[in-house]
Structures are given as C-alpha cells and as structure tokens.
N, C-alpha and C positions, 0 to 999 in steps of 0.2 A: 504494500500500500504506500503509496505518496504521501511525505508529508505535511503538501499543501493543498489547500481548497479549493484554489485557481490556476491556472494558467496566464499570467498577463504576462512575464516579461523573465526571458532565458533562465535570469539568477535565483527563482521561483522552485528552480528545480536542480539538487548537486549531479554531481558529474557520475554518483553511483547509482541516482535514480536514470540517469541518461539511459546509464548502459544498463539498466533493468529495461528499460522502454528498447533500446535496441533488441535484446537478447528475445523480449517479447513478438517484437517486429518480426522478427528472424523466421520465429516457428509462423506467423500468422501466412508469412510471403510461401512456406514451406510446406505449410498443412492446414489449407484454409480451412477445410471442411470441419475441424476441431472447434472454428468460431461462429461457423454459421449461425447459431442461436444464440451466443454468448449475450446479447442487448435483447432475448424478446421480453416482450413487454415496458420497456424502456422510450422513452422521446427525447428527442433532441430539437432542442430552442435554437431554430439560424437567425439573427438579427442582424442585418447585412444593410447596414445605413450609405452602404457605396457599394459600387458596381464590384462585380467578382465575379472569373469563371471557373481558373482554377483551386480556390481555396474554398469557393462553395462548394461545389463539385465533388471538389475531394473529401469536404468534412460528409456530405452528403451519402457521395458512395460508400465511403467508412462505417459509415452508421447502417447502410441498408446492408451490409456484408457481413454485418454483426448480430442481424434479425432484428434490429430497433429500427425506428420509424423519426419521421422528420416533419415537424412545424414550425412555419417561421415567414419570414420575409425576404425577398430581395429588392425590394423596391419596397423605399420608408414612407412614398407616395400613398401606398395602399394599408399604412397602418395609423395609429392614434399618433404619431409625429405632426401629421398636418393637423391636429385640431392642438398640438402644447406639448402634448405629454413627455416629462422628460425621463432621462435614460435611468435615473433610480427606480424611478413609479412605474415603468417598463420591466427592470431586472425583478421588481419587489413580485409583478403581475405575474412575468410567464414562469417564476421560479412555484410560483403555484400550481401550474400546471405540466411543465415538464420537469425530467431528472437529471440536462445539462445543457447550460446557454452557448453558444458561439457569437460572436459579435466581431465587427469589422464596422470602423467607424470613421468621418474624418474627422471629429474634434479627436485629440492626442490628450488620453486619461480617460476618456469614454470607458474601455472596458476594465477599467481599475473602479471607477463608480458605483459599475456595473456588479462587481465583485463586492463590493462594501456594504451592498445592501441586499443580495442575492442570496437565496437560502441554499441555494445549488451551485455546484461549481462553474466557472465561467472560463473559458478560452479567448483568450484576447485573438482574432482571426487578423489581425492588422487596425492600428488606430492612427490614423494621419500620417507624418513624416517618420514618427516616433520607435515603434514596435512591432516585430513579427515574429513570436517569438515559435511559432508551431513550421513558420518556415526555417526558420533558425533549425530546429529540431531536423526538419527533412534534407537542411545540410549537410548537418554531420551523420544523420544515417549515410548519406550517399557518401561522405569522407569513408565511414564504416562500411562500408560493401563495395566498392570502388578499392581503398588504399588498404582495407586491412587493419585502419587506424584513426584517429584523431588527431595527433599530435605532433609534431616534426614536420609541420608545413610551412611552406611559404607561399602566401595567397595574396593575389592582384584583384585588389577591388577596383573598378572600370567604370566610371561613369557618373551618374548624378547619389554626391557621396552626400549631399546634405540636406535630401530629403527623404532620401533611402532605407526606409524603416529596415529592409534586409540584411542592409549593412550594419546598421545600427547596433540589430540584435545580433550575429553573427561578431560581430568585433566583442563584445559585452561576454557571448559564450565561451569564446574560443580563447578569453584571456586564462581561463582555468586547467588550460592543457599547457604541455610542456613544451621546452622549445620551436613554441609561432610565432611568424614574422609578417607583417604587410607592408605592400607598395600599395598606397594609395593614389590612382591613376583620376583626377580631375582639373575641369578647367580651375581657374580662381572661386569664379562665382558659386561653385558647386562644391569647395572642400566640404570634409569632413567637419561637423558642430565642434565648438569649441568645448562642450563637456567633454566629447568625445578622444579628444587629442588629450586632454589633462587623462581621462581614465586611461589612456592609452601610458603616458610617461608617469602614472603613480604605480600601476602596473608592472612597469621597467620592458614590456611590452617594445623589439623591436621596430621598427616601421620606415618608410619614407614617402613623401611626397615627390608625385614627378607627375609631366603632364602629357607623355604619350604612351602609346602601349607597347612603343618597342621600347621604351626604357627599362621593362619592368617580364615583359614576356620568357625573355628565355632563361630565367631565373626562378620563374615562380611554377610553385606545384601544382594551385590552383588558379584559372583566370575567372573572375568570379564577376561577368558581364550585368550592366544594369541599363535602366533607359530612362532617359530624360524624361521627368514627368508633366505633363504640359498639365493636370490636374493641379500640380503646387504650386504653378506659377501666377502670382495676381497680374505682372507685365507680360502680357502674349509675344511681346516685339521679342525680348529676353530669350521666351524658348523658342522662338523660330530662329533666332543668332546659335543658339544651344544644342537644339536638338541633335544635331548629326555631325556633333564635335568626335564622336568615337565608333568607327566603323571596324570590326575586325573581320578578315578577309581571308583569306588562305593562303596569300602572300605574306601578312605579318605571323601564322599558324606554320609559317617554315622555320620560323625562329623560333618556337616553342622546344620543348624537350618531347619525346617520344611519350613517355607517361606522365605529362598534363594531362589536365582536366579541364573543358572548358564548362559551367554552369551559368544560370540565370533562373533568378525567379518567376519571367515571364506575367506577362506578354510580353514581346519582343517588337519593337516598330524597325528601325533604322539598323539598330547595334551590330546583329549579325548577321552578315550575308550565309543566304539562306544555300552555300554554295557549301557553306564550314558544318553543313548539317551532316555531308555523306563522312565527314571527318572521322575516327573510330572514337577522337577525342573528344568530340560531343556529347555531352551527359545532359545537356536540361530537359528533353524530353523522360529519358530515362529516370530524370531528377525528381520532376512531376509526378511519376506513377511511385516511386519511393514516398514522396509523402503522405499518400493516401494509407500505407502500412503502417508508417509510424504514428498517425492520426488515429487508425484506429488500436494502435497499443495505448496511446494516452487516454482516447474513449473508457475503453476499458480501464485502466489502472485510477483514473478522476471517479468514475462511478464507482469504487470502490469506497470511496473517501464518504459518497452521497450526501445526504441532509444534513447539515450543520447551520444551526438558525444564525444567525449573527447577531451581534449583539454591541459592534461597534459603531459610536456614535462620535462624530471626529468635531473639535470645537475649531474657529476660526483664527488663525494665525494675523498676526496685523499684517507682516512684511507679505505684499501682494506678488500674485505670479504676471509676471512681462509676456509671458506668451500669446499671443494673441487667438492660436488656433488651439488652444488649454481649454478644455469642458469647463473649467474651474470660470473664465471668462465669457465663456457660450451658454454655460446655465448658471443657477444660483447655487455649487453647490463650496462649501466652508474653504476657504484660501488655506493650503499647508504648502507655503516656503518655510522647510522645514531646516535647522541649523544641521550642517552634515561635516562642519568641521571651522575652526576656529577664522572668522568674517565668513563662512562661507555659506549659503542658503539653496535648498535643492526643491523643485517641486514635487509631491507627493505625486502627482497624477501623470508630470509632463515631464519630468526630469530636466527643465528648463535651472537652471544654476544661475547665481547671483554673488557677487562677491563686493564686501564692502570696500570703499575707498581707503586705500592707507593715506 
C-alpha cells in the first residue's frame, strides 16, 4: 500500500514505492488476464478542465482493463463550471460518488485543492505549466524497460522548458537517482523556472544550459523532445517567433549515440520530423502505451489507500502568491506562501517561490 492519499506531484511518492509501481506494471504488461477484474465494481472520476487525448485515454483505458468503469468530463462546458462551481465543491461532490478523481486543469494547484478536500484519492492528470506527475511516472517506467534502469543518465531536455509541466516533474523525480545529468536545450525566452534551476544547484544536481540540439545530442542518453505550447502563451506574435525554434531531423539523429532514446510527451506539432519515427531510437509512441501500464498499477495501489475523510482545514497566510495562473488567484481558496527556508517563501499549490530582499 502507498503511503499517500494522492497523487499530485512526483515527490508524493519514494523511489521504493516507484519501483513497487514498476514491478506491479511489469506483471500487468505480462499477465493481463490476472487484472481483468481487479476494479469491478469501482468508478473513476475524469475531471478534464482542458483538452486531453492521450492522458485521458490512457487513464480511461487503464481503468476499463481493470473491470472498473469511468464518469466524468472532458469538456468543463458540459458540467456545473459554467454556472460557478469551484474545484473544492467539485472534489467534495464526485468524491461522493466515485472511488478515484483524475483531474487535469489549467489553473497550477487545481489538483492539490482538489486533494484537500476530497475524501478519495486524486491524480493530478497535468495542472497548467506546473505538474505531470503520472507522466513523470510513464518516464521512468520506459527509462525501466528500455535501459534496465533509472539512474546513470544523461538526459536532453529540448524545447519549451518553462512551461513544460513534463519537464518540471521529471527534473523534480529524477533528482533522487544516482548519478543524473541534464543539458537543458532552450531558446532565452523558454529556460527552465527559476525555482527550478535553485532545486537543481541545492540538489548539487549536474546540468547545462545550451541552445541547440547539437550541443547536447551526442552526449546524452536520453533526448527528451517537447513542443512549444501556443496554449501558455498570452503574446500569439511570441509563439509564432517560437514555435519551430527546434526541429530534430535524422541528420542531427546521426550525431546521436546508437543506444539513445528519443521520447516526448506528445502531441507533437513541428519538433519531430515524422521521418525520425522509422528511427529504432524512437520511443514516444512506444512511451504512450507504457503509461497506460503504469497508470493502471497506480489505479490499483491508490485504491488500496481508498476512503480517508479529510479533515484538513488550511488558514490564510498574509504573504500572497505572484502567480497569476495559481487556483489560489483564480478562486477564493486561503493564500499558503508558505516559509521553506530562511527569507525564502514557496506556494502551497503552485510552487511559485519568493525570496525576500537582503
């Protein structure tokens, strides 16, 4: 059994419930027929406040390959969003009626609210810029079945690094393995969040910054492709300059090493030519069908945990959250910039960071 409630965010889960969740994975991908009914009688709550095809899908098929069944939304159009309803009075409803939430949101802390007043466990499916952390998960499985391992990587993160919930969570997990390194491959506009780089040098966590993909390609174990998001951008002009800054191609896949990896969270617009798909080193399709496995070991191992009422009631902090795209700023719910080290102040919801002036 898991020691926590939820799923919101990588560190939610150590590195020895990981690999219970892989070892689980392993036999499901192995001897499906053993889980065919493991969820009958069970539902799953999808709350899907943004568009999704492979994360619903997959939590979807995960669920129906377990005998449990699926209620929910994918369009926040057709539910009590359009008349107010906010996303606690949402977790407090369908935790009454189902026995596990998924949610994908664009406010950044959505599914950590969602968690705080749900009686049921909740999966953060992706919230804003912020968190992925069940794609996080279908990383490192495919690190685990692909390499044999987790650890002793050198991985090129490619593309839009500072809206990049994947990267977000993936750098956040992968600090807890042993000898990892990243090249982080963006333009200016697109580095990596400043929490981000601090957690990376408190970590001791090697890294570099460079801005093309041959700097960093024949070096790394993993190329770990993403796509300019034209949903985070409020300036359109921006990502039309943006978009198609990183193109990998099968002439810069000559400089790679024989066993790279190329991955992506997908969808895919521009990033890879769809030429580096017949590649052997192409893994994100293959990536895709990996998370639907590990999706449903976590299904399984969260239901395990089931009912726990809550009983937390969080009071309001004075020092306010900056984040503009923060639940905490999008609904009413109590401000926690919470103190996480001496001037320094962290979001409860959004992991937006503040540090006072010396």
């Amino acid at each position: 059994m898991l020691k926590t409630h939820s799923l919101i965010e990588p560190q939610d889960l150590t590195v020895e419930e990981i690999e219970q969740l892989f070892a689980l994975a392993d036999d499901i991908k192995n001897r499906p027929h053993l889980y065919q009914n493991a969820c009958a009688g069970k539902l799953m709550g999808t709350l899907f406040y943004e568009p999704s095809t492979r994360t619903r899908l997959s939590f979807e098929s995960a669920m129906n390959r377990l005998g449990g069944r699926v209620v929910g939304f994918s369009d926040p159009g057709s539910s009590s969003v359009t008349k107010g309803e906010t996303v606690a009075d949402t977790a407090r409803m369908v935790s009454g009626y189902a026995d596990i939430i998924v949610m994908r949101h664009s406010w950044e802390g959505a599914p950590k609210v969602a968690s705080l007043y749900s009686d049921i466990p909740v999966i953060n499916a992706g919230d804003g810029g912020h968190n992925h952390p069940t794609q996080t998960l279908t990383d490192l499985y495919t690190f685990h079945t692909v390499f044999g391992r987790t650890n002793n990587l050198n991985i090129a993160l490619c593309g839009d690094l500072k809206f990049g919930r994947t990267v977000h969570s993936l750098i956040q997990a992968m600090s807890r393995y042993e000898n990892v390194s990243f090249s982080l491959i963006s333009p200016k506009e697109l580095r990596l969040p400043q929490y981000l780089i601090d957690f990376l040098d408190k970590n001791k966590i090697p890294y570099k910054e460079v801005d093309k993909i041959e700097d960093a390609i024949a070096e790394c174990d993993v190329l770990y492709m993403t796509r300019v998001q034209q949903e985070r951008f409020a300036d359109k002009a921006e990502y039309e300059r943006l978009k198609d800054c990183y193109i990998l191609d099968t002439e810069k896949m000559k400089l790679a090493k024989q066993d790279m990896i190329v991955m992506h969270p997908l969808p895919r617009v521009n990033e890879i030519s769809t030429e580096v798909d017949y590649d052997p080193r192409a893994k994100y399709f293959r990536q895709a069908r990996y998370g639907m496995f590990i999706r449903m070991a976590l299904i399984l191992k969260l239901l395990e945990v089931g009912y726990q009422p809550q009983k937390i009631r969080l009071q309001p902090t004075e020092r306010h959250c900056k984040n503009a795209r923060c639940i905490c700023n999008m609904q009413q719910e109590p401000q926690q910039m919470l103190k996480v080290a001496e001037g320094v102040y962290r979001c409860l919801y959004c992991d937006y960071t503040e540090k006072d002036e010396e």
